[in-house]
GUPA-440450 format. One line per field, with one value per residue: residue in one letter; x negated, y, z negated of N, C-alpha, C in turn; residue number from 1. Coordinates in nm, 3 decimals, decimal comma. Each point is the difference from the previous one (the first is absolute). Layout:
type A/...;
npx X/...;
npy Y/...;
npz Z/...;
capx X/...;
capy Y/...;
capz Z/...;
cpx X/...;
cpy Y/...;
cpz Z/...;
seq NUM/...;
This chain:
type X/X/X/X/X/X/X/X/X/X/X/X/X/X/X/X/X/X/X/X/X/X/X/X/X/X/X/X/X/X/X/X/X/X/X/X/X/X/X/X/X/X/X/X/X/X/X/X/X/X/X/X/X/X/X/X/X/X/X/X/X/X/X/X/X/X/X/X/X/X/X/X/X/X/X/X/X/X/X/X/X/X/X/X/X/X/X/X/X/X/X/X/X/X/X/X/X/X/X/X/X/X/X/X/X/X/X/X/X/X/X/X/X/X/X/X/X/X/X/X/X/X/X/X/X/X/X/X/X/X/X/X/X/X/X/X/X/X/X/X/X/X/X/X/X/X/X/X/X/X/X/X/X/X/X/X/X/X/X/X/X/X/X/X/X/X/X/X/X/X/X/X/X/X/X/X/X/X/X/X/X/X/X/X/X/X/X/X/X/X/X/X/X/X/X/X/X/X/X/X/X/X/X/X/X/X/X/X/X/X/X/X/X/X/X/X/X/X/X/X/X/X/X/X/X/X/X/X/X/X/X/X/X/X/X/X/X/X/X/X/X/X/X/X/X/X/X/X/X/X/X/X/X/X/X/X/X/X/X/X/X/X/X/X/X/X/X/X/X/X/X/X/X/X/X/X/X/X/X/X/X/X/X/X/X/X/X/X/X/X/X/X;
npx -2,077/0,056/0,008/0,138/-0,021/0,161/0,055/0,149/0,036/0,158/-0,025/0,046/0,125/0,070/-0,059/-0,120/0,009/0,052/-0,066/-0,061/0,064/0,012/-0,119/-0,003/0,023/-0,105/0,072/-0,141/0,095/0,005/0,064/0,118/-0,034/0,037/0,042/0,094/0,004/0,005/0,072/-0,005/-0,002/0,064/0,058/0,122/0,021/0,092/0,098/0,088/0,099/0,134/0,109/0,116/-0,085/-0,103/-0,081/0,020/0,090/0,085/-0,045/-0,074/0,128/0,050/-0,067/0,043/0,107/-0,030/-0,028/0,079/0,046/-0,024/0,119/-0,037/0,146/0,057/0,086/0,041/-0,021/0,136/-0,049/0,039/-0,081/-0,072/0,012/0,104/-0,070/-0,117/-0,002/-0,108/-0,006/-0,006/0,104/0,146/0,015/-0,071/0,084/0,047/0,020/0,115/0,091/-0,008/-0,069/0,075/-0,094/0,055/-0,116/0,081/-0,099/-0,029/0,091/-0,067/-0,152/0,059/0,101/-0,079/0,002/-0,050/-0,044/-0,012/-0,025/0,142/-0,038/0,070/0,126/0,017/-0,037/0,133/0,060/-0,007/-0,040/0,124/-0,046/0,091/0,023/0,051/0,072/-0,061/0,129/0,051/0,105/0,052/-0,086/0,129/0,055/-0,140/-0,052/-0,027/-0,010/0,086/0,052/0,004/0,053/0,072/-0,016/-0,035/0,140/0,052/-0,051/-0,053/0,119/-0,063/-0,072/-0,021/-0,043/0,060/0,016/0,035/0,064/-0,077/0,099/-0,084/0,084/-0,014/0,075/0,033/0,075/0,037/0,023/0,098/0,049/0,129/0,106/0,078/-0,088/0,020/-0,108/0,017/-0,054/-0,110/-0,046/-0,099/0,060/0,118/-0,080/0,018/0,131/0,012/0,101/0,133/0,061/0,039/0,080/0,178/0,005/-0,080/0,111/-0,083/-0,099/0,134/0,046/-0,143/-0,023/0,129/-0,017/-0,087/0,052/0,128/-0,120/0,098/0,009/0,179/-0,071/0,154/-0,038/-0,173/0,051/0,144/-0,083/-0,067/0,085/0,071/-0,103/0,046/0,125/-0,029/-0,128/0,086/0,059/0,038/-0,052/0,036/-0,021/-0,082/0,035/-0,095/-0,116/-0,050/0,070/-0,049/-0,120/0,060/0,067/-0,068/-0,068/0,053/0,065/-0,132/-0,028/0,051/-0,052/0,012/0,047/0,080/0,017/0,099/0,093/0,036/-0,064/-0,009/0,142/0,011/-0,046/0,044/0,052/-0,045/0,016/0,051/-0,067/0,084/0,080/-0,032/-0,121/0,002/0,038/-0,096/-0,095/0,084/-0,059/-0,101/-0,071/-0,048/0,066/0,062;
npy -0,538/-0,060/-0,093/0,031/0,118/-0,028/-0,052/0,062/-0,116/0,034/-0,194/-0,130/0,041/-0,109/-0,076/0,025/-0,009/-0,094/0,011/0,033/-0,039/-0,138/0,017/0,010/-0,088/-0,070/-0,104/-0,040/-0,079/-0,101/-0,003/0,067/-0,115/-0,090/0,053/0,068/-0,088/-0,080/0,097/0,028/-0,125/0,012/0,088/-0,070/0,051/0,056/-0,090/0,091/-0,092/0,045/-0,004/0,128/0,063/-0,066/0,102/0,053/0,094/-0,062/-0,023/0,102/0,071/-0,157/-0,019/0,110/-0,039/-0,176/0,053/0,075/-0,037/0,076/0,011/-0,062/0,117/-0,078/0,104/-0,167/0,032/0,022/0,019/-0,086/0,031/0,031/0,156/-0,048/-0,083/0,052/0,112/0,122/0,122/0,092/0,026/0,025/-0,141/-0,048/0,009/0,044/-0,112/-0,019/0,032/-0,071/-0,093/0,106/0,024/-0,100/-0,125/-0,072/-0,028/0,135/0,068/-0,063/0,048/0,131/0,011/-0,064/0,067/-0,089/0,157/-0,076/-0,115/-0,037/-0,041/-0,071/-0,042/-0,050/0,074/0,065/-0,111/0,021/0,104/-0,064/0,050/0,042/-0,101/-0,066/0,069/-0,039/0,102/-0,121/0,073/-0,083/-0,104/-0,055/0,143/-0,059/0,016/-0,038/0,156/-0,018/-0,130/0,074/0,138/-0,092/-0,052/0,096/0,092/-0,146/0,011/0,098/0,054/0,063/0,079/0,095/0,105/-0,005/0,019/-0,088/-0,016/-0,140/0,000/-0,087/-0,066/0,066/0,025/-0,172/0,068/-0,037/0,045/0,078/-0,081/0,133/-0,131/0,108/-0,050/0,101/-0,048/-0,065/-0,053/0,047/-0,108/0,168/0,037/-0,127/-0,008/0,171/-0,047/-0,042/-0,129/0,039/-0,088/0,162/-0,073/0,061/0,037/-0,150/-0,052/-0,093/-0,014/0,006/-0,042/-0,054/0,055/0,000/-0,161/-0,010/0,022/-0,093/-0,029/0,121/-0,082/-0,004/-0,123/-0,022/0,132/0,034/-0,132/0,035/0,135/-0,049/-0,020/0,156/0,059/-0,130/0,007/0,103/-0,022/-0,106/0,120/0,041/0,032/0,130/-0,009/-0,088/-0,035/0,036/-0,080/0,091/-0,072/-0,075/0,031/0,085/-0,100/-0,071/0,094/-0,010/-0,099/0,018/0,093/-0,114/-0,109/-0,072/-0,120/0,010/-0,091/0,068/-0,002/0,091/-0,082/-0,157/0,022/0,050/-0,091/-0,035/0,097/-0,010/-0,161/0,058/0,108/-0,089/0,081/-0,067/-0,003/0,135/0,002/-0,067/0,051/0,148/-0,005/-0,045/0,045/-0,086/0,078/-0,042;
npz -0,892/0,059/0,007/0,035/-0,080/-0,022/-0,092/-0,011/-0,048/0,044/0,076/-0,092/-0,028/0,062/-0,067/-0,017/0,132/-0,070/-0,123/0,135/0,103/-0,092/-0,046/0,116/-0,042/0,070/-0,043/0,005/0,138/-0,035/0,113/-0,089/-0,152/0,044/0,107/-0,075/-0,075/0,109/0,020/-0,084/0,002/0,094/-0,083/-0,011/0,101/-0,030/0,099/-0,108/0,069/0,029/-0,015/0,019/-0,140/0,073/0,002/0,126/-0,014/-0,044/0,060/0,081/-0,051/0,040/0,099/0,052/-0,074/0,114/0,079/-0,094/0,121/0,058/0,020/0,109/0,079/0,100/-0,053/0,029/0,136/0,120/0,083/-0,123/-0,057/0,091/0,005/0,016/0,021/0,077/0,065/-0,055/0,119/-0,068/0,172/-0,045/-0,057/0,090/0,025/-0,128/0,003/0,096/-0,040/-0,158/0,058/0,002/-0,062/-0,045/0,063/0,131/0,052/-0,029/0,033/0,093/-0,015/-0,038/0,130/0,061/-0,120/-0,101/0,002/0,136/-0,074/0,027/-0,090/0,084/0,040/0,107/0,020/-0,079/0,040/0,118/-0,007/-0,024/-0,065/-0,042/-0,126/0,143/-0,013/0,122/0,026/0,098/-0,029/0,036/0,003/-0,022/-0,072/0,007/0,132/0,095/0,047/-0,111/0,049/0,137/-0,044/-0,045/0,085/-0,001/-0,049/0,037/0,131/-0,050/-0,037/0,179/-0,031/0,141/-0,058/0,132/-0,025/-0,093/0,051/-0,046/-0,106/-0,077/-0,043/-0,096/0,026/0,024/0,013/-0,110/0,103/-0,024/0,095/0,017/-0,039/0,072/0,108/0,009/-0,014/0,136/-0,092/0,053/0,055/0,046/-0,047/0,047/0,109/-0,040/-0,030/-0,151/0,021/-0,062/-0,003/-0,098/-0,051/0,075/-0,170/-0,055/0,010/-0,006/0,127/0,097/-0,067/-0,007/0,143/0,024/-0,099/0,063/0,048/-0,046/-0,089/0,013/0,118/-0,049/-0,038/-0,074/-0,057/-0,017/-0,073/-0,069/-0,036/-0,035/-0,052/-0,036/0,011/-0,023/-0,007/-0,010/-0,033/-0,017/0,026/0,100/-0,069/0,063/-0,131/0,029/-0,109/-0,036/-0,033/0,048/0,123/0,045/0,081/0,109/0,081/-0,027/0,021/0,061/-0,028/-0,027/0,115/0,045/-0,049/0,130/-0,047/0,092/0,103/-0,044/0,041/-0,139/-0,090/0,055/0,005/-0,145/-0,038/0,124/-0,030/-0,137/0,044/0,050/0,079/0,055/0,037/0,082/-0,062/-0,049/0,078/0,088/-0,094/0,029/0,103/0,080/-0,111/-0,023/-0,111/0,067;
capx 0,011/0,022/-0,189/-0,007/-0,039/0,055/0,095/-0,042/-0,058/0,069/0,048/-0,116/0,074/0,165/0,088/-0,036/0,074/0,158/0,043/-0,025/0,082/0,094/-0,030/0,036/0,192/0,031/0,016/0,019/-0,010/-0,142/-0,056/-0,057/-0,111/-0,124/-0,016/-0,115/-0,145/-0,076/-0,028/-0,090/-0,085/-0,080/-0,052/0,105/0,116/0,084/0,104/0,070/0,094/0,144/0,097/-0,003/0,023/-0,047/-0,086/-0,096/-0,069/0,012/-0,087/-0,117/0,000/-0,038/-0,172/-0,077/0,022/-0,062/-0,146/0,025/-0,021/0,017/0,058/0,014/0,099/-0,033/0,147/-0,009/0,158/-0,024/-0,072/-0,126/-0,085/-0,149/0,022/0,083/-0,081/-0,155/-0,085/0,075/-0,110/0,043/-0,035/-0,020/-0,149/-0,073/0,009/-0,045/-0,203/-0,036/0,014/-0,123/-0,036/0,041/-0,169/-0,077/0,063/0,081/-0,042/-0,035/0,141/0,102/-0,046/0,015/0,127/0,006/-0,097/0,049/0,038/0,106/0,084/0,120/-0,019/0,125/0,038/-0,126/-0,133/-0,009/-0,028/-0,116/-0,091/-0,019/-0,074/0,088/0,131/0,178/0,096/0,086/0,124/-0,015/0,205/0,076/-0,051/0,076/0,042/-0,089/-0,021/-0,038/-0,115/-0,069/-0,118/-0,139/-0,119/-0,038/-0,051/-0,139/-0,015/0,008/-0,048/-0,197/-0,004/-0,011/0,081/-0,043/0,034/-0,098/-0,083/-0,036/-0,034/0,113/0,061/0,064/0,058/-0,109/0,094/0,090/0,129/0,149/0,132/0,113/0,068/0,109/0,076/0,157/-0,003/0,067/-0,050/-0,101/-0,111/-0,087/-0,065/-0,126/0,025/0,015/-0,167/-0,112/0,058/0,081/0,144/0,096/0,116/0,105/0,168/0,046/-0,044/0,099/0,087/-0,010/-0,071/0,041/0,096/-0,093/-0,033/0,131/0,014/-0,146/0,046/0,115/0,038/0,121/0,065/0,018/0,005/0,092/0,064/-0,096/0,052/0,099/-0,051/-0,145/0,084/0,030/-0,112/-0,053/0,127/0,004/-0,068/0,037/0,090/-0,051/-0,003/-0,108/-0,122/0,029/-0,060/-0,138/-0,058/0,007/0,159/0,027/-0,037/0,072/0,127/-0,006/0,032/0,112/0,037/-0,021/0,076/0,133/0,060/0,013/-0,046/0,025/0,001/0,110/0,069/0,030/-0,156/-0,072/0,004/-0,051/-0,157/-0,057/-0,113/-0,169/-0,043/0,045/-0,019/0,127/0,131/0,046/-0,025/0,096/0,115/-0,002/0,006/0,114/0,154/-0,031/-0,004/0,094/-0,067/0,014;
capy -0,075/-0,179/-0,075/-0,035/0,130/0,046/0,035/0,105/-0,059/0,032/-0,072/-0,078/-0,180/0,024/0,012/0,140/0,088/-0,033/0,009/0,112/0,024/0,019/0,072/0,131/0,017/-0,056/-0,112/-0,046/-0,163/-0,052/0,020/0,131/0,000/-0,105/0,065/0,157/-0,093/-0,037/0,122/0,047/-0,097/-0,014/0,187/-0,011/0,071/-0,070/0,046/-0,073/0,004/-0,039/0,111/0,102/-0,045/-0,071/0,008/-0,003/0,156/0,025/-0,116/0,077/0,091/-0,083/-0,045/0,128/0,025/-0,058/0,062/0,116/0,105/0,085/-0,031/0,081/-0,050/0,055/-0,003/0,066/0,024/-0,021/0,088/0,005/-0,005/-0,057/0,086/-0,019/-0,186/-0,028/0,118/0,141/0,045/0,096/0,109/0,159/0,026/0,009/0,166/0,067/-0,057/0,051/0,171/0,090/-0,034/0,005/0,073/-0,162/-0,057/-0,090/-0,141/0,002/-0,009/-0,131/-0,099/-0,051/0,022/-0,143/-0,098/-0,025/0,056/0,067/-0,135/-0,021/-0,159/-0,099/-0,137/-0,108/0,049/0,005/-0,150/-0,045/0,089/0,040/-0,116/0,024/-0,157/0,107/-0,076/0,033/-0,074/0,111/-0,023/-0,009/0,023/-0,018/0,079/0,036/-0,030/-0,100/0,048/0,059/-0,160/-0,026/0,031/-0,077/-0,121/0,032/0,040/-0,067/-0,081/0,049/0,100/0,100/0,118/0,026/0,140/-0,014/0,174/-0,035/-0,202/-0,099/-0,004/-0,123/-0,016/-0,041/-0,084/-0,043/0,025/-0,114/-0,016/-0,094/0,057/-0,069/0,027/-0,062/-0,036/0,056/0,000/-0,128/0,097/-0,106/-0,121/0,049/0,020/-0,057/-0,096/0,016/0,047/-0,073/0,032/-0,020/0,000/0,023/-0,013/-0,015/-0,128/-0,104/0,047/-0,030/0,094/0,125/0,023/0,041/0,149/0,059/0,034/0,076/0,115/0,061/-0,045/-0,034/-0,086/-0,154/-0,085/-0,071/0,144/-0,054/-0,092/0,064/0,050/-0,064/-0,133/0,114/0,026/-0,072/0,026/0,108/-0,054/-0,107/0,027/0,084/0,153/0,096/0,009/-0,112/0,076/-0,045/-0,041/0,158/0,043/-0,100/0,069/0,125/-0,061/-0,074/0,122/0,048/-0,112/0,029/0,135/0,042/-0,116/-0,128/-0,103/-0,086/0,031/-0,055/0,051/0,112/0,040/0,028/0,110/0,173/0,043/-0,029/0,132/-0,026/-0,097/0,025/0,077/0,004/-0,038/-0,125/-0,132/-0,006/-0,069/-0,133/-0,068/0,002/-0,135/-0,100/-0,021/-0,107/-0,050/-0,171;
capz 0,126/0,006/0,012/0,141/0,098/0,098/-0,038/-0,090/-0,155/-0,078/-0,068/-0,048/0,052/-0,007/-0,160/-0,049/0,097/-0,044/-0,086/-0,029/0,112/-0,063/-0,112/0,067/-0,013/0,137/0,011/0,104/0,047/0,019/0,133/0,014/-0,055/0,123/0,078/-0,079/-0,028/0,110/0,042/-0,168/0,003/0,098/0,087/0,124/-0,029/-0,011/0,066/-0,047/0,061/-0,036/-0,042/-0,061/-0,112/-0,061/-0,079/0,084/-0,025/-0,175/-0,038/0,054/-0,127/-0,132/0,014/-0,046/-0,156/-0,024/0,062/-0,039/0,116/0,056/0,101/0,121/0,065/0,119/0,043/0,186/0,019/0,136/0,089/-0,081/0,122/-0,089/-0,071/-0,110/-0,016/-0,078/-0,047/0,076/-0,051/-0,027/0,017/-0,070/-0,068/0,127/0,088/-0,105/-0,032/0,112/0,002/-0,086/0,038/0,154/0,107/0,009/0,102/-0,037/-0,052/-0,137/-0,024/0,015/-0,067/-0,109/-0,016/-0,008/-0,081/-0,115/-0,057/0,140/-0,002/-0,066/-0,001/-0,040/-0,087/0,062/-0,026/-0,154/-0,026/0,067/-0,082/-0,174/-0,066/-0,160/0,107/0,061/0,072/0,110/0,068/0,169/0,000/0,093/0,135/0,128/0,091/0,068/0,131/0,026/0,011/-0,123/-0,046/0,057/-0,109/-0,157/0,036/0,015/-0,151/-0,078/0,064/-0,044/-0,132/0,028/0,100/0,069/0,025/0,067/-0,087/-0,110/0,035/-0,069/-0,120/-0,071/-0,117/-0,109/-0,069/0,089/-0,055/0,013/0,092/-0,020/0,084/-0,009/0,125/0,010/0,105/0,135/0,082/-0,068/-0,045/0,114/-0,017/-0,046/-0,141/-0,110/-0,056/-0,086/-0,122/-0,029/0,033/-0,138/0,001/-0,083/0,066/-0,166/-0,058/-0,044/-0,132/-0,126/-0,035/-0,030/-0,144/-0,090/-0,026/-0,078/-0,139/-0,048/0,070/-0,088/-0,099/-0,077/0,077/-0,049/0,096/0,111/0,047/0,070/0,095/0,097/0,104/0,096/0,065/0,105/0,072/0,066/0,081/0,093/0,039/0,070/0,063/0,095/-0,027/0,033/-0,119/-0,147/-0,127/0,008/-0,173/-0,042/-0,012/-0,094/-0,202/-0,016/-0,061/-0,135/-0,057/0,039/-0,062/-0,142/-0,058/-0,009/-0,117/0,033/-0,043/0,104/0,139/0,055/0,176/-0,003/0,011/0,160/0,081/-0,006/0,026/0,132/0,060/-0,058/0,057/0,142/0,086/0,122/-0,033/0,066/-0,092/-0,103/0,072/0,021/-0,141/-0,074/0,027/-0,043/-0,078/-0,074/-0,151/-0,079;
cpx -0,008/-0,163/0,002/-0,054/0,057/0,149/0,022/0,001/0,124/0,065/-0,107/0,053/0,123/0,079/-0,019/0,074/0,156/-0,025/-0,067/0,082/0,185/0,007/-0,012/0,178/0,041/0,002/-0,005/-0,053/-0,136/-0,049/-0,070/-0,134/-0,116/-0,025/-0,050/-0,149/-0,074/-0,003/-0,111/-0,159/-0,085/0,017/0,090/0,077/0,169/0,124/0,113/0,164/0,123/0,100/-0,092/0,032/0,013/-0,121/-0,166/-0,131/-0,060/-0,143/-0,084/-0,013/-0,034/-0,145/-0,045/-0,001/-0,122/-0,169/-0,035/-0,082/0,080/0,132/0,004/0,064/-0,026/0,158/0,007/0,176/-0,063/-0,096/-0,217/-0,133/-0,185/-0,019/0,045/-0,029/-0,079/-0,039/0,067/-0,066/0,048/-0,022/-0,025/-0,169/-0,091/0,062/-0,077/-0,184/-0,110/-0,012/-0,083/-0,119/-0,100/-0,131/-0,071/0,023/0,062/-0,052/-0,049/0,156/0,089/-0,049/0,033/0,180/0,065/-0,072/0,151/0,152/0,165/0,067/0,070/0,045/0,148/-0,018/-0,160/-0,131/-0,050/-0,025/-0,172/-0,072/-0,023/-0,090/0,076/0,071/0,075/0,090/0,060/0,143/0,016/0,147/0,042/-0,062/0,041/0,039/-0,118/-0,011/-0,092/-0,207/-0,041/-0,060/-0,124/-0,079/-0,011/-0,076/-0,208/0,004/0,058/-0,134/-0,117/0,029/-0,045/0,103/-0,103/-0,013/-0,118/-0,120/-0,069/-0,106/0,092/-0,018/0,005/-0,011/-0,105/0,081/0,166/0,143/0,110/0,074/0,124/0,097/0,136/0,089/0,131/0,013/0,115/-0,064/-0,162/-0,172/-0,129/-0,069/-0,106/0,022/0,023/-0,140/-0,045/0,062/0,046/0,131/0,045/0,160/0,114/0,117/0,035/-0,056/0,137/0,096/-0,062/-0,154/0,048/0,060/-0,119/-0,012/0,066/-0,027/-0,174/0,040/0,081/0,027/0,111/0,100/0,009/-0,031/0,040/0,056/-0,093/0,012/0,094/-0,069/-0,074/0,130/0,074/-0,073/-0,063/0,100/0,010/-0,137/0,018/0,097/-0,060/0,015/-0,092/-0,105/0,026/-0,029/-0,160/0,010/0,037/0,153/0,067/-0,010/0,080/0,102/-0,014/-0,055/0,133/0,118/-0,046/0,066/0,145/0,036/0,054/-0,014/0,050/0,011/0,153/0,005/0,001/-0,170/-0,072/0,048/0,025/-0,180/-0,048/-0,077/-0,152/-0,032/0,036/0,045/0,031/0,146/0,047/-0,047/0,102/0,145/-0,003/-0,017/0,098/0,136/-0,088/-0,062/0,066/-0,099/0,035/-0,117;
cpy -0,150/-0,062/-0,022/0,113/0,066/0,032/0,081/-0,040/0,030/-0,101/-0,085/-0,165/0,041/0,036/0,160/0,101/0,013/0,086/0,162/0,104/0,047/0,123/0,166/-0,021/-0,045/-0,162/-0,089/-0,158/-0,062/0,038/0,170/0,082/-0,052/0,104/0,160/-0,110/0,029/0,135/0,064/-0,073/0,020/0,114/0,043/0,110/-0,094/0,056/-0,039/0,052/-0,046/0,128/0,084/-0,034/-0,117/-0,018/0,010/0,102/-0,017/-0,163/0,070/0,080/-0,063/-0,017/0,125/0,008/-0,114/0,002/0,147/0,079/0,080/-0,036/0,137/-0,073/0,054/-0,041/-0,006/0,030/0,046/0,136/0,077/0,006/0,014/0,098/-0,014/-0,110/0,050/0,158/0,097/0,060/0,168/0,110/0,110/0,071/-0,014/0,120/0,087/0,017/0,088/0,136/0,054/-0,018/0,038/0,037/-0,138/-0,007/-0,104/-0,120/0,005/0,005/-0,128/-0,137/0,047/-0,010/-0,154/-0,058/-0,004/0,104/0,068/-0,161/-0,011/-0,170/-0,025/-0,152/-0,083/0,084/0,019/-0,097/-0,078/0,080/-0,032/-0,082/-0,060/-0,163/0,123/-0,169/0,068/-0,052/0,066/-0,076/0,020/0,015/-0,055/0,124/0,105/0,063/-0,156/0,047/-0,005/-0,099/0,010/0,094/-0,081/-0,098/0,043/-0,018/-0,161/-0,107/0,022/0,065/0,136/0,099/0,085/0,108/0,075/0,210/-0,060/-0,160/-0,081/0,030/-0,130/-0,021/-0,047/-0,112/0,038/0,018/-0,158/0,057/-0,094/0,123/-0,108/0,040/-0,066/-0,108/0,053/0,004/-0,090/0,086/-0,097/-0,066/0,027/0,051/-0,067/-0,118/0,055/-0,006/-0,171/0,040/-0,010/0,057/0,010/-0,046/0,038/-0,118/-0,071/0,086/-0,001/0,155/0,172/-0,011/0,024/0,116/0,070/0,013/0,103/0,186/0,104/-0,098/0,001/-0,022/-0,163/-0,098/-0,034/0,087/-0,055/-0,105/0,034/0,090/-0,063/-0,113/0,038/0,037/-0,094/-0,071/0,106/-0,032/-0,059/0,037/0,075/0,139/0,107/-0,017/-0,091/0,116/-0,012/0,030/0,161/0,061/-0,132/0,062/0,108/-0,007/-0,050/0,138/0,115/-0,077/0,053/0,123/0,008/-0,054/-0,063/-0,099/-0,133/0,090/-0,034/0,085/0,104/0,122/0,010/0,071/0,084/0,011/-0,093/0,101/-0,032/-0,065/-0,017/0,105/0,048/-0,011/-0,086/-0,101/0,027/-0,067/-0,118/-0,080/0,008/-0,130/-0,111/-0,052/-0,047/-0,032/-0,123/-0,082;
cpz -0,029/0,029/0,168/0,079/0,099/-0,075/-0,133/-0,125/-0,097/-0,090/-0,017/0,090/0,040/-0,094/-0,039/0,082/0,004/-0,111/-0,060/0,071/-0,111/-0,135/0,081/0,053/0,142/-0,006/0,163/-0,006/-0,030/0,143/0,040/-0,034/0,052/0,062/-0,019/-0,049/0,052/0,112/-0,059/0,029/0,158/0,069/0,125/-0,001/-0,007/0,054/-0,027/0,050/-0,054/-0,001/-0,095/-0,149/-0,069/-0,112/0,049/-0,061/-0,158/0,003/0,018/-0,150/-0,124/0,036/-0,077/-0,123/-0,094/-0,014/-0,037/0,137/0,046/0,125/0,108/0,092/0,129/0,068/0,191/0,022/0,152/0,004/-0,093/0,111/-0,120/-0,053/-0,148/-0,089/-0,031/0,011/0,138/-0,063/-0,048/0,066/-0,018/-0,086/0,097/0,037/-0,055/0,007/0,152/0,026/-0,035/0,066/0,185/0,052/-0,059/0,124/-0,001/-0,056/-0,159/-0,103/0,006/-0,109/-0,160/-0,048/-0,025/-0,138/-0,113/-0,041/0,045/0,013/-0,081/0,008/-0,023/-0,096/0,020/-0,031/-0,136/-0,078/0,003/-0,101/-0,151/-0,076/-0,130/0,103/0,013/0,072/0,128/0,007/0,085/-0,008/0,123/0,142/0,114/0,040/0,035/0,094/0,024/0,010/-0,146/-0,037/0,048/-0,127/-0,107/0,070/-0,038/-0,201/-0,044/0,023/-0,065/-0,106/0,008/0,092/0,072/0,018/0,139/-0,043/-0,088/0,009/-0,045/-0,131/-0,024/-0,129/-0,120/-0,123/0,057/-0,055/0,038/0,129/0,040/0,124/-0,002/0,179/-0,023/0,072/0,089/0,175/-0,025/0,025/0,120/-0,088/-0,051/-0,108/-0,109/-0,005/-0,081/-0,125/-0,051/-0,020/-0,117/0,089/-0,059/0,018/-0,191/-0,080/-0,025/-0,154/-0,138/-0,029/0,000/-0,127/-0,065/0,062/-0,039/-0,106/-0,030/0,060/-0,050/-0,134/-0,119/0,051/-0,016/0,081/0,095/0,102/0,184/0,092/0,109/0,109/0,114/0,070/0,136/0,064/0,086/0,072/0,089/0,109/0,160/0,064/0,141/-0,024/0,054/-0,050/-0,130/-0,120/-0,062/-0,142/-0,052/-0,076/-0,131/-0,225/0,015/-0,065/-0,158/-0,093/0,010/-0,079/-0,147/-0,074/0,028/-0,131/0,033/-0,053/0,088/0,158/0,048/0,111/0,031/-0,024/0,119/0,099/0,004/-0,012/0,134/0,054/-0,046/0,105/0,168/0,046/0,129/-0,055/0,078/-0,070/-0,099/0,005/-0,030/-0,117/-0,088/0,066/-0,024/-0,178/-0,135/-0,138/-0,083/0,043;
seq 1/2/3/4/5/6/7/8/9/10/11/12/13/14/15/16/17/18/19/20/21/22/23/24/25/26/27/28/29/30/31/32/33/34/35/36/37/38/39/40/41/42/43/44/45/46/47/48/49/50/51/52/53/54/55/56/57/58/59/60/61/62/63/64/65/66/67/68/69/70/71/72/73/74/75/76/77/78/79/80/81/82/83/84/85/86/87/88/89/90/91/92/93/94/95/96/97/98/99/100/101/102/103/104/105/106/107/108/109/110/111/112/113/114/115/116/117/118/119/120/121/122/123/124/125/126/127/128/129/130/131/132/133/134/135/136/137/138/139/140/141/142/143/144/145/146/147/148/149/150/151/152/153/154/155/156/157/158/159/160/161/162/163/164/165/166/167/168/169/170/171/172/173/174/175/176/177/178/179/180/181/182/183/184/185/186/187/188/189/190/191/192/193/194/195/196/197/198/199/200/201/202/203/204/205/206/207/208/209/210/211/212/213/214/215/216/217/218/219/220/221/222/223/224/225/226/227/228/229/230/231/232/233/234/235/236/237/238/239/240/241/242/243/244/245/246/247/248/249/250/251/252/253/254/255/256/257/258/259/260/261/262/263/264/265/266/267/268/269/270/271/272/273/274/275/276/277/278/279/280/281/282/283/284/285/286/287/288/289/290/291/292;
């Protein structure tokens, strides 16, 4: 733990957080590093936002690999609910417990259907509990419900959870949380107080060609340049779905196994499929794109 008593102690400085960040194969901004830092440092959770594939997910996997914790995901998507978030309780097994059970009386039955042994701990509770560093990622919590903030707000706000059978659950040691978002939907104001912000956008050219070249290392330079130069042409176009850092290395692996050694006309658009995913983008890059 940090001297501050509140954070989880995975970095020492900025510098250290860059360069430990990079040695798990994740190259990140000086800003990106400030910020995991200072998340780290003062026990924050962290809300980190932009397009799809950008590297949102894969930074939570790089903390875990950093902190040799434990990652626990808490996949949301529409209609999730607290069941599914923090606990549930095992009927079948309560039924069971009951039956056998059946010349107890109820209050002697109920008090023990409700203990330890009949709880099925989810994402948030599993977290909260552990004592081993974990890394919470709570993905994609724009396609949430809007009810599912009101439960993190108790789990970012105190580090507990509430099991009203049980009592409060709090945390003996505080798990890193890192929650991501497409921003498809703007996330409330009570949420993002308790969290520090990081703002993913594609990276600059020069830092994607290094992930390229750290990613798919028998990939020619200039081969690298040309790509990241396209990618960042398509980019800028209005497309269904820009191409994200992910698709980006797909391609520059894809390129490798063919034996490519240049990007002429005839390359990019037999491989547009790796990097774009609508046949209407496909279209549009095929007329508009220009390799000179």
């Amino acid at each position: 733990m940090s001297d501050t008593g509140e954070g989880t102690g995975f970095f020492t400085s900025v510098t250290d957080a860059a360069e430990r960040l990079a040695a798990t194969g994740y190259l990140a901004s000086t800003a990106v590093a400030t910020t995991v830092y200072l998340a780290d440092r003062l026990g924050k959770p962290l809300l980190v936002e932009g397009p799809a594939g950008v590297g949102k997910t894969e930074l939570a996997k790089a903390l875990a690999a950093i902190g040799r914790a434990r990652l626990v995901r808490l996949q949301c998507y529409e209609g999730i609910d607290e069941a599914r978030a923090l606990y549930e309780w095992n009927h079948a097994k309560q039924l069971l417990r009951i039956t056998a059970g059946r010349d107890e009386s109820w209050d002697a039955a109920r008090t023990d259907i409700f203990g330890e042994e009949f709880l099925l701990p989810r994402p948030l509770l599993t977290a909260i509990r552990g004592e081993e560093p974990t890394v919470l990622l709570i993905d994609e919590m724009d396609k949430a419900d809007v009810e599912v903030e009101a439960l993190l707000l108790e789990v970012l706000s105190d580090f507990q959870v509430t099991v009203p059978e049980l009592g409060t659950i709090t945390a003996s040691r505080r798990p890193f949380v890192l929650l991501t978002s497409n921003a498809t939907r703007e996330l409330s104001e009570a949420l993002r107080r308790r969290c520090l912000f990081l703002h993913l956008d594609y990276p600059e050219a020069e830092l994607e060609r290094r992930i390229v070249r750290l990613k798919v290392p028998g990939l020619d330079g200039a081969l690298a340049d040309s790509l990241v130069r396209i990618v960042g042409a398509l980019r800028a176009m209005e497309l269904r779905k820009a191409p994200s850092v992910a698709e980006t290395i797909d391609w520059a692996r894809t390129l490798l196994a063919l034996g490519a050694d240049t990007l002429d006309d005839a390359v990019v658009r037999d491989t547009l499929g790796v990097i774009l995913k609508h046949q209407e983008d496909v279209r549009k890059a095929s007329q508009k794109l220009t390799l000179a």
